[in-house]
C-alpha positions as CSV (number, residue, x, y, z in Angstrom):
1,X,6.6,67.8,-54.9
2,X,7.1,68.1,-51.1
3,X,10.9,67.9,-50.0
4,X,10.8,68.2,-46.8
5,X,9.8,71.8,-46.8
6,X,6.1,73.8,-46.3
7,X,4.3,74.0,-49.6
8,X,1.9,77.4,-50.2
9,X,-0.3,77.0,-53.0
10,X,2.2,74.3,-55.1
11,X,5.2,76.5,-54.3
12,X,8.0,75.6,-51.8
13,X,9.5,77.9,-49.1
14,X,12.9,77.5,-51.2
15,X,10.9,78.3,-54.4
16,X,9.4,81.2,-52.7
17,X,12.5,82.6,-51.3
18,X,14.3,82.3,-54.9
19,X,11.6,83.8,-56.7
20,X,11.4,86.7,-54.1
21,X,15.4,87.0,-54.7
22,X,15.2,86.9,-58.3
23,X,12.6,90.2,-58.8
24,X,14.6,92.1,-55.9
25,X,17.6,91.9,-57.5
26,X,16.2,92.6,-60.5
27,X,14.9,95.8,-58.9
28,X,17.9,96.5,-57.4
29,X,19.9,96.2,-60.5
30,X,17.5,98.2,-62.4
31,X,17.3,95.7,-65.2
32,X,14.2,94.7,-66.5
33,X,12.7,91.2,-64.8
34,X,11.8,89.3,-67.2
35,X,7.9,88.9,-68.1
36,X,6.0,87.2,-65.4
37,X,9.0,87.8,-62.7
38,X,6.6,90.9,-60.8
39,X,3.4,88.7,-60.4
40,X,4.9,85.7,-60.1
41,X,7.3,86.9,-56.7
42,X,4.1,89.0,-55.5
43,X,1.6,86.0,-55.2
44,X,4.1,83.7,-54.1
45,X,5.1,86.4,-51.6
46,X,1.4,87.2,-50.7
47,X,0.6,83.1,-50.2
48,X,3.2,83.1,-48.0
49,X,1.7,86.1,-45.4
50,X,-1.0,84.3,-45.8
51,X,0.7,81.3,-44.4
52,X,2.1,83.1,-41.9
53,X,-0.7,85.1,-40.6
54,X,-3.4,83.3,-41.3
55,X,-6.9,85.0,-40.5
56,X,-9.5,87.2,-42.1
57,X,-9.0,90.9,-40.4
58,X,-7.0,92.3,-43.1
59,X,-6.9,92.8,-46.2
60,X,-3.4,93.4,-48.6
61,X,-3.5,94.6,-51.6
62,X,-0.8,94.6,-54.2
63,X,-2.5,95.7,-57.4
64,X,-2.9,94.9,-60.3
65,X,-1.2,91.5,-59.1
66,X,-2.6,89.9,-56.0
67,X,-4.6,90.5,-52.8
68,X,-5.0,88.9,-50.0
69,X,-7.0,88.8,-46.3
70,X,-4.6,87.3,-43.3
71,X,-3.8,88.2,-39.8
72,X,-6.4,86.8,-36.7
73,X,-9.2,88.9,-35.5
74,X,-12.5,89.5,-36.3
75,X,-13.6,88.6,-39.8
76,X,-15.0,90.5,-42.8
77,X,-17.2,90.1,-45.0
78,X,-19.2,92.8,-46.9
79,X,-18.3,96.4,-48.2
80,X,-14.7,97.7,-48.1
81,X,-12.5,96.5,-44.8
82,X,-11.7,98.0,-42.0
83,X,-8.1,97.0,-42.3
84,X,-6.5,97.4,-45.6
85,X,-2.6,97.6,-46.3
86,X,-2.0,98.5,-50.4
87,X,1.3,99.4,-52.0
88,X,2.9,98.6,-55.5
89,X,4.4,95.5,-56.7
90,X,8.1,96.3,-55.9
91,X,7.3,98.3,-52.3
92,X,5.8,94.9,-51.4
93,X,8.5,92.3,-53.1
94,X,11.1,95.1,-50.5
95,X,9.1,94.9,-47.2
96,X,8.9,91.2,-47.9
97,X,12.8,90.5,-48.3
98,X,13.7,92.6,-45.3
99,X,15.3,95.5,-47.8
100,X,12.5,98.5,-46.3
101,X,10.7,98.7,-42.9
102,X,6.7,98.4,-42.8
103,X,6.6,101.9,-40.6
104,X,8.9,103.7,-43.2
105,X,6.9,102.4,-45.9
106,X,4.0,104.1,-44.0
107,X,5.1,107.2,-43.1
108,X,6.6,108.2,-46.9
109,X,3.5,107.0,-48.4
110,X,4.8,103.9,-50.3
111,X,2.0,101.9,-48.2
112,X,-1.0,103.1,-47.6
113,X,-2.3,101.2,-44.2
114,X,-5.6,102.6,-42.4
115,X,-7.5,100.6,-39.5
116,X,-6.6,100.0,-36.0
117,X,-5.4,96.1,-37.4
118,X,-3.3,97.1,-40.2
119,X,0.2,97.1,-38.6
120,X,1.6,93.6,-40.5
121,X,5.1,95.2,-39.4
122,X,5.3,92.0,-36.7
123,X,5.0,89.4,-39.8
124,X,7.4,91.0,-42.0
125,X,10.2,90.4,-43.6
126,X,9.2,86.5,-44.5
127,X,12.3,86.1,-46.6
């Protein structure tokens, strides 16, 4: 169903976008999302990096929903990466919607980032 708009694995930018929305406020509000809402805005949301930085030099992880290698450079292929970027569902639906800052993430522990590549600060927010 293309509108005129990029589509990233069967879901529009404006789906995307709403999706990521929908779980933030949810967060924000403190309500519970309802069931589904989590995994569905973090693969969207992780599709979409992978959109935008497309490549094979690191690796994000947002357990237990969704990971996901992007960013140019040199690929990988065997063992655990060199560059790896993990956090929890709702620090990465925040750092995708612009509400938290990849380096403040980082330096309170809500991300864990190690390897010389794993800076995705420069591709985020995508929302």
């Amino acid at each position: 169903m293309y509108r005129g708009e990029i589509i990233v694995s069967g879901v529009s930018k404006t789906e995307t976008e709403a999706v990521i929305r929908e779980a933030v406020e949810a967060l924000d509000s403190q309500d519970d999302p309802r069931p589904g809402l989590m995994r569905e805005a973090v693969r969207a949301a992780i599709a979409e990096l992978a959109a935008a930085a497309p490549g094979k030099s690191v690796e994000v992880r947002v357990p237990p929903y969704a990971a996901v290698q992007c960013i140019a450079g040199p690929k990988h292929t065997r063992g655990t990466p060199p560059n790896v970027v993990e956090c929890a569902p709702e620090t990465f639906l925040q750092l995708v919607s612009g509400r938290v800052s990849f380096h403040e993430c980082v330096a309170d522990g809500r991300v864990s980032a190690s390897g010389p590549r794993a800076d995705i600060s420069g591709h985020l927010p995508l929302v």
